[in-house]
Structure formats: C-alpha cells, structure tokens
C-alpha positions as CSV (number, residue, x, y, z in Angstrom):
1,X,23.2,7.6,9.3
2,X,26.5,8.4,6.5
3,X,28.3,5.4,5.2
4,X,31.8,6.4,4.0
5,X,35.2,5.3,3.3
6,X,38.7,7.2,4.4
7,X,42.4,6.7,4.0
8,X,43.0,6.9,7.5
9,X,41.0,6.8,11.0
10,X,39.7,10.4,11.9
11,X,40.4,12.0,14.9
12,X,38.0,12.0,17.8
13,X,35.9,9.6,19.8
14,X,35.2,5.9,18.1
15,X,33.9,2.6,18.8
16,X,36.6,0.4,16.5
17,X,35.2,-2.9,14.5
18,X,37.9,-5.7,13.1
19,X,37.0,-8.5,11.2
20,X,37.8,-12.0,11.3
21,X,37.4,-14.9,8.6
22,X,35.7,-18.0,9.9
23,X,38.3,-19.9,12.0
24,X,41.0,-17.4,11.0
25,X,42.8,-14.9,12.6
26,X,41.2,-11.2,13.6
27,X,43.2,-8.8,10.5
28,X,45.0,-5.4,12.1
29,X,44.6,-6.6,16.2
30,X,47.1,-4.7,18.1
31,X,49.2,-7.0,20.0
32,X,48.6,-5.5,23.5
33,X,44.9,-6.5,22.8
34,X,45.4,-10.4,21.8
35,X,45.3,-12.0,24.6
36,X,42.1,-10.1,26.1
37,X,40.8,-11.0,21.9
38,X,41.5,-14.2,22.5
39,X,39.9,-14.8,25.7
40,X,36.6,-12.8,24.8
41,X,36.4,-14.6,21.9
42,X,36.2,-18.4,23.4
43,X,34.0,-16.9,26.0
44,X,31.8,-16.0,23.5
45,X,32.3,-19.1,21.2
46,X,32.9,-17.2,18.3
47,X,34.4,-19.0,15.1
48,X,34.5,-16.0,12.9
49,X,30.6,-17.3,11.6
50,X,29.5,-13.9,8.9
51,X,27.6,-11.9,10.9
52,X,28.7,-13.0,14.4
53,X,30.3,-10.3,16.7
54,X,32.3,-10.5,19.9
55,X,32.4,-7.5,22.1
56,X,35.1,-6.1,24.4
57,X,36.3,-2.8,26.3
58,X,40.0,-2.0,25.6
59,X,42.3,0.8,27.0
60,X,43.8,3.2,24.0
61,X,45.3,6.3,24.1
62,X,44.3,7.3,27.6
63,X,40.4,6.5,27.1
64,X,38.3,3.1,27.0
65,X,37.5,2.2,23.7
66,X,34.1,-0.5,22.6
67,X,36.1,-3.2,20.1
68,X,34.0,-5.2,18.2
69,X,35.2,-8.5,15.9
70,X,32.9,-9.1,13.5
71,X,33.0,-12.4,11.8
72,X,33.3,-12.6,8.3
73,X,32.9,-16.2,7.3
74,X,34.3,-17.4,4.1
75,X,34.8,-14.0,3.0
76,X,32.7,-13.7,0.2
77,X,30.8,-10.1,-0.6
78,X,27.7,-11.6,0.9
79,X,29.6,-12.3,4.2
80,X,30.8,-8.8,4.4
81,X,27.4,-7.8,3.6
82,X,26.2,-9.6,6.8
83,X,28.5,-8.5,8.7
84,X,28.1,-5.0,8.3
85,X,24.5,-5.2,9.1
86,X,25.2,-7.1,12.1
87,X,27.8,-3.8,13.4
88,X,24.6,-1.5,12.9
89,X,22.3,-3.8,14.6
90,X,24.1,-3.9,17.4
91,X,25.0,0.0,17.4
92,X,22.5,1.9,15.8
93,X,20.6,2.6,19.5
94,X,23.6,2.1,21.7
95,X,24.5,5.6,22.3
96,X,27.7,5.2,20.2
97,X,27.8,7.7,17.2
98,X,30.8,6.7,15.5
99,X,31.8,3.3,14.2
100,X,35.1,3.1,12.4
101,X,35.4,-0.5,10.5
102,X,39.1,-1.3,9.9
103,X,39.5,-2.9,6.6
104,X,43.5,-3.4,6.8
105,X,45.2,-6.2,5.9
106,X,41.7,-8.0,5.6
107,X,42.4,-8.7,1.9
108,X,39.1,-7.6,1.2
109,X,38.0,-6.9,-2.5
110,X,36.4,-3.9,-3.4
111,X,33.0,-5.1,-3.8
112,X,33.6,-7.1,-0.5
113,X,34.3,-3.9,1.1
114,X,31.4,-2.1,-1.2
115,X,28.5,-4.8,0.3
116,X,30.4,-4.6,4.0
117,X,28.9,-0.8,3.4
118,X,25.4,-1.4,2.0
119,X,25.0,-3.9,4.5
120,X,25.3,-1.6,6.9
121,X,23.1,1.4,5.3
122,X,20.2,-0.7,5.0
123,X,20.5,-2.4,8.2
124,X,20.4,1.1,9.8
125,X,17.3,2.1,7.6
126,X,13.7,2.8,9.7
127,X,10.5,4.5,9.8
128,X,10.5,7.2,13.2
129,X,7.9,9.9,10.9
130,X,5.1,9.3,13.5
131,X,6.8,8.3,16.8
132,X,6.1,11.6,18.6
133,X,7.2,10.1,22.4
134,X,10.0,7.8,21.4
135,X,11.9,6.7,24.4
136,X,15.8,7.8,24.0
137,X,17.1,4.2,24.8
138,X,15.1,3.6,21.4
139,X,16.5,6.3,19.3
140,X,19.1,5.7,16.9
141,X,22.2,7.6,18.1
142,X,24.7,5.9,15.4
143,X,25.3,8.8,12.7
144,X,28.7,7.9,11.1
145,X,30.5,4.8,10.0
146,X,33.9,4.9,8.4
147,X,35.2,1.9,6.2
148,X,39.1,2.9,6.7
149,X,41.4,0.7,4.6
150,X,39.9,-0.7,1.8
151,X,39.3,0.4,-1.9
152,X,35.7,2.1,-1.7
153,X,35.8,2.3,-5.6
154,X,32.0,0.2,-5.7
155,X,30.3,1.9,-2.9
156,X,28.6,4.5,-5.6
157,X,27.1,1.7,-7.2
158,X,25.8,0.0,-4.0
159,X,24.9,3.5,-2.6
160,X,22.5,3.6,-5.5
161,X,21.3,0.1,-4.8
162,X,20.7,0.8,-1.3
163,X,18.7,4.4,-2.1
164,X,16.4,2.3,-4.4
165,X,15.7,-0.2,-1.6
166,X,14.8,3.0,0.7
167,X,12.6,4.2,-1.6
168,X,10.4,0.9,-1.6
169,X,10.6,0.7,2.2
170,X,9.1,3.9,2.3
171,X,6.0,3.1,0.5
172,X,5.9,-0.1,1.9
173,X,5.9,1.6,5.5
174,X,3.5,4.7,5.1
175,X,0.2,4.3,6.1
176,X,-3.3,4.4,3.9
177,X,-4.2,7.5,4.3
178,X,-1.1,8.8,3.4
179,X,-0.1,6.5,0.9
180,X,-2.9,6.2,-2.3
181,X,-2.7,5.9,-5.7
182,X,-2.2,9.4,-6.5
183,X,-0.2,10.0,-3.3
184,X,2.4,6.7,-4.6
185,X,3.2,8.4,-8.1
186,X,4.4,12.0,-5.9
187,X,7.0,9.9,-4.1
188,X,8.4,8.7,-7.3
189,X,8.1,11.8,-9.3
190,X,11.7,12.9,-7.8
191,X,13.1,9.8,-10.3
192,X,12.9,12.1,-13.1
193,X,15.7,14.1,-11.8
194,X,17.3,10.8,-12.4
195,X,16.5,10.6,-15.8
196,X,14.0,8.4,-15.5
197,X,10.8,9.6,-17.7
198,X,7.3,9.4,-16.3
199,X,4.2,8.8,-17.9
200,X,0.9,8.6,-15.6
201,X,-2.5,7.6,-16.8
202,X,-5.5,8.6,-14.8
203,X,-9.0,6.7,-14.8
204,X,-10.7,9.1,-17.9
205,X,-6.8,7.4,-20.2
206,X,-7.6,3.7,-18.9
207,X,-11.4,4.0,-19.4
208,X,-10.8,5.0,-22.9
209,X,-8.2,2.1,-23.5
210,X,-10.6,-0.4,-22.3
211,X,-9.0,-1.4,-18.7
212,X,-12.3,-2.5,-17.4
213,X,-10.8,-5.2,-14.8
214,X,-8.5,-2.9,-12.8
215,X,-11.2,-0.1,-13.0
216,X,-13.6,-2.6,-11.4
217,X,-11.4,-2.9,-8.7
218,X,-10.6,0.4,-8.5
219,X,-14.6,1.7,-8.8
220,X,-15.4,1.4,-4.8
221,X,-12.9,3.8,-4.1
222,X,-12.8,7.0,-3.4
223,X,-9.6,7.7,-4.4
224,X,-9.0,7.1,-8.6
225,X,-6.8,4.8,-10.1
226,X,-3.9,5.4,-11.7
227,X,-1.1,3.6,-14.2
228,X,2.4,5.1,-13.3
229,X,5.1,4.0,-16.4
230,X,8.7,4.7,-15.3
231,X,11.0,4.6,-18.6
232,X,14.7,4.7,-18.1
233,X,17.5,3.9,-20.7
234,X,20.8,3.6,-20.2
235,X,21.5,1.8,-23.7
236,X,21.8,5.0,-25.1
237,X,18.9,3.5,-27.7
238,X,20.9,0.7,-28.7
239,X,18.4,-1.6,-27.3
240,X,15.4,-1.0,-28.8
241,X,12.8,-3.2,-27.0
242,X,12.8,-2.8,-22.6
243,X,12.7,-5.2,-20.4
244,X,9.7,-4.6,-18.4
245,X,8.9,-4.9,-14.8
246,X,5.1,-4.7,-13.9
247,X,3.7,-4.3,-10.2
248,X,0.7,-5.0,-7.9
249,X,-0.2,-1.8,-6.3
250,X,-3.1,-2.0,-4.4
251,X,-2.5,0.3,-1.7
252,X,-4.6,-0.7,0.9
253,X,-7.1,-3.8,0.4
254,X,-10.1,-4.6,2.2
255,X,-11.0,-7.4,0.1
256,X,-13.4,-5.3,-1.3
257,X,-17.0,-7.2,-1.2
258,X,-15.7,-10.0,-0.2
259,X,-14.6,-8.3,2.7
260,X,-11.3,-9.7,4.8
261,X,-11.7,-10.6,8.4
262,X,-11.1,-7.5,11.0
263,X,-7.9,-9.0,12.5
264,X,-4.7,-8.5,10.6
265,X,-6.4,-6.1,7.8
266,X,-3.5,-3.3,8.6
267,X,-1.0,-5.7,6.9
268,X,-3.1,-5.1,3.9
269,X,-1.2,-0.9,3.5
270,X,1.5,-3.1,2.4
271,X,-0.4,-5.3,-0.6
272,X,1.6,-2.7,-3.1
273,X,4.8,-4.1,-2.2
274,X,5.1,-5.7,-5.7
275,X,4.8,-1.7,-7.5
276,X,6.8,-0.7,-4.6
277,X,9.7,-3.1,-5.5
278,X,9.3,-2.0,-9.0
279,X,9.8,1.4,-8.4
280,X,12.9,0.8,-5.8
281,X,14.3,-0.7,-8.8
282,X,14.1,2.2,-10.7
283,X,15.6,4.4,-9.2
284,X,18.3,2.0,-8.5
285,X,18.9,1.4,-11.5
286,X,18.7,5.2,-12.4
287,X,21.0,5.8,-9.7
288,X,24.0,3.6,-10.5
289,X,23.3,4.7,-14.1
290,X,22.6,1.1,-15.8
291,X,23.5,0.7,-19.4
292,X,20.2,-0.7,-20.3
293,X,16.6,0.0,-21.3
294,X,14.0,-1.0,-18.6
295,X,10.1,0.0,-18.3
296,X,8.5,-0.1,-15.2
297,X,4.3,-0.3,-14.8
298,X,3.1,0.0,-11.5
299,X,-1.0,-0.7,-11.5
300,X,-2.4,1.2,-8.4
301,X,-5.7,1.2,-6.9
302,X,-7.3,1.0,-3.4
303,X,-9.8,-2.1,-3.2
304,X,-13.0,-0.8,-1.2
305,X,-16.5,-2.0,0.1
306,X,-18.2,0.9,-1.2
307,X,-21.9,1.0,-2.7
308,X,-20.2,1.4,-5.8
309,X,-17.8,-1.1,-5.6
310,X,-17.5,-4.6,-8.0
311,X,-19.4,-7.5,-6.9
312,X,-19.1,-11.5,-6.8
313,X,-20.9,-12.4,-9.9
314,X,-20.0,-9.0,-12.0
315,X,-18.6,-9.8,-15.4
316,X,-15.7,-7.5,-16.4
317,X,-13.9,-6.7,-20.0
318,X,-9.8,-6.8,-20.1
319,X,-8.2,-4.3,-22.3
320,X,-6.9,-7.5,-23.6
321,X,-10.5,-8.2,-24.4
322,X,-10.8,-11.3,-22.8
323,X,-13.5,-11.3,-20.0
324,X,-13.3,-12.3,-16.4
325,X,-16.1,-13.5,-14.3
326,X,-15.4,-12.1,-10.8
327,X,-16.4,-14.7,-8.0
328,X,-14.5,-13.0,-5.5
329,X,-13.4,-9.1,-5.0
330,X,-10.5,-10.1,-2.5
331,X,-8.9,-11.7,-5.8
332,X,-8.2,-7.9,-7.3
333,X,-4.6,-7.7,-7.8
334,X,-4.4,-10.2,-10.4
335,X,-7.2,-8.2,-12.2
336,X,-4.8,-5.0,-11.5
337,X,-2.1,-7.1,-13.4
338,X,-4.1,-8.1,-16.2
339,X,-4.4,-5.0,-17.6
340,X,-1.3,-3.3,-16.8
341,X,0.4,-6.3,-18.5
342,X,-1.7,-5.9,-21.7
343,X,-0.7,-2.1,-21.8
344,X,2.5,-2.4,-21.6
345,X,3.2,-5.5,-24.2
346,X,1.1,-3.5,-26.6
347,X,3.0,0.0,-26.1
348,X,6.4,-1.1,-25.9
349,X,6.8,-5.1,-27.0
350,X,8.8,-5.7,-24.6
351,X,10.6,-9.3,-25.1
352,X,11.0,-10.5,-21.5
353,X,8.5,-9.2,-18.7
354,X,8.7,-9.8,-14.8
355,X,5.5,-9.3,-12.7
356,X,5.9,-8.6,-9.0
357,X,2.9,-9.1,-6.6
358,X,1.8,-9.6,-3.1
359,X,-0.5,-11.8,-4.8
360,X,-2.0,-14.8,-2.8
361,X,-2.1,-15.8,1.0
362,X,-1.0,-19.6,-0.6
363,X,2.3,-18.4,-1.6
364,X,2.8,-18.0,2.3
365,X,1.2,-21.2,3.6
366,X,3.8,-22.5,0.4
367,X,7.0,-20.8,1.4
368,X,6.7,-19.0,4.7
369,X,8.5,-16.1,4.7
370,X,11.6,-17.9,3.5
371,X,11.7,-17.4,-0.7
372,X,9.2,-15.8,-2.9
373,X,7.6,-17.7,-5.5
374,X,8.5,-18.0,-9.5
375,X,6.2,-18.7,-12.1
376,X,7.6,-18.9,-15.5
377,X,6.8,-19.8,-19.1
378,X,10.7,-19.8,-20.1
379,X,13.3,-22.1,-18.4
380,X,16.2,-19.5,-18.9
381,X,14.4,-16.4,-17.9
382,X,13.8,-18.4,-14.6
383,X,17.2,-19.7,-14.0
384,X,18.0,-15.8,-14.5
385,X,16.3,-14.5,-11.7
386,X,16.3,-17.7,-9.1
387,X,20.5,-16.9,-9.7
388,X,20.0,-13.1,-9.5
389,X,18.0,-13.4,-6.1
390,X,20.7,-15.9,-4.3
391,X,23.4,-13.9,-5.1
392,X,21.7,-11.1,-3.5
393,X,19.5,-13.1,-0.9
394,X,16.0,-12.3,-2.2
395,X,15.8,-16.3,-2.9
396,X,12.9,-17.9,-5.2
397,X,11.3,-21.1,-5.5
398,X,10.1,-22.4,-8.5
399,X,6.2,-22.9,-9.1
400,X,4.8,-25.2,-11.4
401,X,2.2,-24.0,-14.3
402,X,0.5,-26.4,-16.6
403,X,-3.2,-27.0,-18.7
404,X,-4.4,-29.1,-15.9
405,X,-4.2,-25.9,-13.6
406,X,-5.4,-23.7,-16.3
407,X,-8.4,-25.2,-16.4
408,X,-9.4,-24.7,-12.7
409,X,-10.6,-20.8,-14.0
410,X,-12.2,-21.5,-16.7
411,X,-16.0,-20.4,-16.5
412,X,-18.9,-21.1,-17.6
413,X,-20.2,-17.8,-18.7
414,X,-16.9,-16.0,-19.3
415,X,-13.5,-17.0,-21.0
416,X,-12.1,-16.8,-17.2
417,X,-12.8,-16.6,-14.0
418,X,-10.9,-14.5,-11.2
419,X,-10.4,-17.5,-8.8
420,X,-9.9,-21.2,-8.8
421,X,-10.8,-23.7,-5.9
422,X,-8.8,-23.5,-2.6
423,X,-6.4,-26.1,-3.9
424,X,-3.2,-24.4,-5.7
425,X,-4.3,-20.8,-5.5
426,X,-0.9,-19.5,-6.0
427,X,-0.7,-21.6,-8.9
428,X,-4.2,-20.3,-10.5
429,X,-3.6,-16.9,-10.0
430,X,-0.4,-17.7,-12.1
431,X,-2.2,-19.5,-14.9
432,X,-4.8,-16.0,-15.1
433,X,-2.3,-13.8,-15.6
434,X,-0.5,-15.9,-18.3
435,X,-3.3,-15.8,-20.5
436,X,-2.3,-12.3,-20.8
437,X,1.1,-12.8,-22.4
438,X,1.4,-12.7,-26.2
439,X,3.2,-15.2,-27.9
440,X,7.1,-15.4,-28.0
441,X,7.3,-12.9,-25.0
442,X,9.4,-14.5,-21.8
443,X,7.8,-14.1,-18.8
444,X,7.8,-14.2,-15.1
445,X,5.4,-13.9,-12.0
446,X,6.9,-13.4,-8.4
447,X,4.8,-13.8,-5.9
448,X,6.3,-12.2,-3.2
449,X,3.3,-12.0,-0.5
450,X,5.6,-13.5,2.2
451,X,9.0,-11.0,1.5
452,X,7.6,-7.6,1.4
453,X,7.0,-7.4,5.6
454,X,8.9,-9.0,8.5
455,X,7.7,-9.7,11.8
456,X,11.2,-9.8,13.3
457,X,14.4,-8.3,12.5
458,X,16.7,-9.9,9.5
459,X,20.7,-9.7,8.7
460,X,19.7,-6.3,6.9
461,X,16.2,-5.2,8.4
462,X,14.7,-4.3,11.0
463,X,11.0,-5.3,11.8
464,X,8.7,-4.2,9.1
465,X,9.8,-3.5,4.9
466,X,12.3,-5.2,3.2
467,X,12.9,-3.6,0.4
468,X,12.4,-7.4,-1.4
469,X,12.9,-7.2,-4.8
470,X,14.6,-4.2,-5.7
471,X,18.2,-5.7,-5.5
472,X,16.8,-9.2,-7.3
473,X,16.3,-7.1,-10.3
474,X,18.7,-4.3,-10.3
475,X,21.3,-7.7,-10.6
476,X,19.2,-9.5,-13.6
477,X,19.5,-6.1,-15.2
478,X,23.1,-6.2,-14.6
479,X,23.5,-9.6,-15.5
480,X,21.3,-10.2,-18.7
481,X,21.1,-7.0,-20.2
482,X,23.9,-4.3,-19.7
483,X,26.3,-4.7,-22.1
C-alpha cells in the first residue's frame, strides 16, 4: 500500500476521510452532508475519541461515496498517528482501493499530518508470503491513500521510520527454517546501500576471541553462529565514541537441554525480536539520515537439543573472562548477550549501551504485554528512554537492580551462574549481564519478551510483529545525540 500527500484530491473513484477533534467540530464537511454527519455521529456515540471512526454513505457528483470521520482527540501527533491506523484498519480488506484523508482547515502541524501517515503505513503492514489459498474477503484491496491538504514536509523522515519497523517485522515473522543466523545477516545486508557498514564474525572469529558462552549456546546447532555489527555515522566523525545497541538473536529456541514444553514452542521463531529491533533501527536511522554515530550488535544463534549441544552442569568461559556455570540451557540469551556486550565495549568504548532482548517469561507474568521492562545502572540514561518510548508508545517500566539480587547467581564453583531461583528472574537475568559492563559506561537492559508478538490487533498492528523497539530508539537517538 503507497502513502502520499497531494495539493489537491485526484480524479477518480474514492472513499473520503475527515477528521474531527475530540468534542469539536468535523474540519472541511460540506454543508449538504451536516445534518446526515450529525445524525450518524450520535448514532454512533462518537465524541471525536483518537482513533474512533464513524461511517456513512453520501451522494457526490452523481455516485455514492463511503465518508469516514475519524476522531482525532486532542490533536496531538500521536492522536493523528491513531487515527490513521484506525482508517487502514477499517479499509485495508474492504474492497475500497483509494482513501483520500482531507487535511483542510484541520490545523494540523506537519508532523501531525507526518504521524497521521506512518500510522497508516504501519497499520497496513502484513505477512501474506505463504498464504497460497487466501480467501478474497481477506485480501488487502486498499493500495493508495492520499493526505490532501496538509504540509507533507516530515513524511520522509517518518517514511524512514516506518521502513525500519518493516524490516524488524519481517524477521520477526519469517519462519525457522527460513530465518537462521546466517539467513538474518542476508536480510540486512541491503543496509549497506544505506550507508550503513557491516562487519560479520563467523564461529572460527568468535572462537578465537574467546566467546565461549554464546558458542555454547550456539554448539547444538546445526546452523553456526554468527555476530552481525551494523556501524552507521551520521556525525560526520565528530562524535568519536557510538552509542551502541546490542540484541538477543536467538532465532528459534527450544530450550536447548532443558527442553521447553511442546505447546507454544512456535512462539519461540520470534526470541530474536530484541536483534530484530536493533536492526529495524538501523536502517531507520540510516534512512532518515541521522546526524549521529550508532553501532548495532546483533548476537545470533539457534539454541538446539543436539548430541552436541551444552548441558546443565557445563562450565563455560566469557570473552570477558568471567565464567558461568550453566544450570539451565533455556537461560541462553543472556549468555548470547554476555559476550556480544564484551565485544562491543572492547572494540568501540562506547559510553552509553542499550541491550534489547526477549529475555525472560517473568518480564510477562511482570508486565503483560502492556510496557517492556528497563533495567538501568544510570538514572538519566533511563529517564531517556522511558520518555523516548511514551512519546512513541513503545512504553517501559522501570526494574529494580541491587547486591541483594546479585547475589542470587553467584555459584559455588564459578564466578556466576546462568540462573537464579524462580523468584525475580527478570531481575537476575539483569544483574548477569551487568557484570559485563565496564566501569563508567551507561547502560540499559530492555526486556521486551511481552512487545515483540501480539495476539490481537493494536492501533498500528495487526496480529503478530510489532516492530517494538525500533521507533523507541530511533527517538533517543534523535533526542540525546543528534546535534
């Protein structure tokens, strides 16, 4: 589906959307249609709520015409935002193939009018690649929607946004034996066209540096491991140090040994969603052309129950040097992170650091599917991203971290184990990979295990990947470090 923006309506046939402010009046309603407005709109209780939509038929220009008043609450960009998702959710299978939104004499600001648009690209965004009998009344007919009216001077920069969210959806979506760890670092090779420069390391590269924890997850596998750095900077090398993002990519998870129950184990295709967000962000931020200098480490591996793979009770050696006392193989992605954080710190001293992972089943029976968690050893770098993600809606919650909770992993035999008791997981996992982070570097963990896949449709997503993540960071890039 295109997302545009025009002077003037085109010509042809068109389903026509106005908005309305929350209690307010409905901007550019012909006259001839008010009263038949009016009375749809009480019928339908509709108070101009972002995101709500009344529906009519109207008589124009010899034809009947589908008129939709879409509410657009207090008129903020994130209300427009809603709202535009909410036209494509109701369109995108309707048989309709042309929207037009009018924007005139809606006072809307040009990002207003920019997020109306991105609201509606990712709200039309799915996954059809293996659906080879898909009824018609299921196929998306909408192909065109027209912003007319309004200054579409930030839709380039929310077009980038919204490609970088796509991209993470995509990997998010595929299945395992399409999407691997070698298979994951093809679908983002097209970011070098971007300008973003890629280094990959294979097994043979991490063996030699040491990486003997996400090796030992990687070892029952037959598919290798691999460490995929995407480098992009916009500073023009004024800013000497990156801020780095580092992801979980496990790209399908068994539990390894400590093999996961039967049920539900297909969710598990999607336990890369943290390298997936990382790499969304990339390219968004490659896209829109961001005047700063970001690193992003995505750690991928497959965790499988083969004859070969790591078992509860193996010791394993950190490229940090520390060693880990596996108790249980279904606890891998923090030993993914463990190393990929070392590398990273040690190759480009990076100051501040964000870690995204689908990292614990706690974080969900914490949160729901409501917020991700933070974890944070700096007060400012998390009041940064908690105010990054609500202005965006991919919301956090603060986590707490402290000794008493460090010393739940301590073992007996090793400086750590890879688990704690049941109590506090989320936090535990936190604590493990903070004994990875050299002094004086800020750092965050998101724990995003509840965000990555929906069960039911959202304002901007249909069942299945969200895309969390990519738009949290791609705004405290904007934010806190483009000049």
């Amino acid at each position: 589906m295109q997302v545009r923006f025009a002077a003037a309506r085109p010509q042809g046939s068109y389903d026509l959307a106005l908005v309305a402010p929350q209690n307010g009046e409905v901007a550019g309603l012909p006259s001839a249609y008010a009263g038949l407005a009016r009375d749809a709109m009480r019928a339908g209780r509709f108070e101009g709520e972002a995101g709500s939509i009344v529906e009519l038929f109207v008589q124009e220009e010899g034809a009947t015409r589908r008129l939709l008043i879409v509410g657009t609450g207090k008129g903020e960009p994130a209300d427009y935002e809603k709202a535009g998702g909410a036209l494509v959710a109701r369109l995108l299978t309707s048989g309709t193939e042309n929207l037009i939104v009018e924007l005139s004499g809606a006072n809307a600001s040009a990002e207003a009018a920019a997020r109306l648009a991105a609201g509606a690209a990712l709200r039309s965004w799915r996954i059809d690649t293996y659906r080879t009998k898909l009824p018609p009344k299921q196929a998306p007919t909408l192909k065109d929607v027209v912003i007319v009216g309004a200054d579409g001077s930030g839709w380039d920069r929310q077009r980038a946004i919204v490609e970088g969210v796509g991209l993470t959806r995509e990997l998010v979506s595929e299945p395992p034996n399409v999407l691997y760890p070698e298979s994951f670092v093809e679908r983002c090779r097209h970011l070098a066209d971007l300008g973003v420069e890629i280094t990959v390391l294979g097994e043979d590269e991490m063996r030699k540096l040491g990486m003997g924890a996400l090796l030992g997850v990687s070892q029952g596998s037959a598919r290798e491991g691999q460490l995929l750095v995407m480098r992009w900077d916009g500073s023009g090398g004024a800013q000497k140090e990156p801020v780095a993002f580092v992801g979980k990519g496990v790209t399908f998870d068994t539990g390894g040994i400590s093999l996961k129950p039967g049920p539900g184990m297909e969710d598990m295709k999607w336990d890369m969603g943290g390298a997936g967000a990382v790499a969304g962000a990339m390219k968004a931020l490659a896209g829109r052309k961001a005047k700063a200098h970001v690193v992003g480490v995505c750690g991928l591996v497959e965790n499988m129950p083969d004859g070969n793979a790591q078992r509860p009770g193996d010791i394993v050696t950190s490229m940090s040097g520390q060693t880990i006392e596996i108790l249980n193989t279904d606890a891998e992605g923090r030993l993914v992170l463990c190393d990929a954080l070392t590398w990273v710190q040690r190759t480009y001293k990076p100051k501040t650091i964000v870690d995204l992972a689908t990292l614990t089943g706690a974080m969900i029976i914490s949160l729901g599917h409501e917020q991700g968690g933070i974890f944070s050893n700096d007060d400012s770098l998390a009041d940064q991203l908690m105010k990054a993600g609500k202005e965006v809606g991919d919301k956090l919650w603060r986590m707490p971290l402290g000794d008493a909770y460090n010393k739940l992993i301590d073992s007996q035999i090793a400086d750590m184990k890879n688990v704690g008791p049941r109590e506090a997981g989320s936090v535990t996992a936190a604590q493990f990979l903070q004994r990875y982070i050299e002094d004086g570097v800020r750092w965050a963990h998101l724990d995003i295990a509840g965000m990555v896949w929906s069960q039911k449709p959202g304002a901007l997503w249909d069942k299945g990947a969200t895309g969390y993540g990519v738009r949290l960071l791609d705004k405290f890039v904007a934010d806190n470090f483009e000049s």
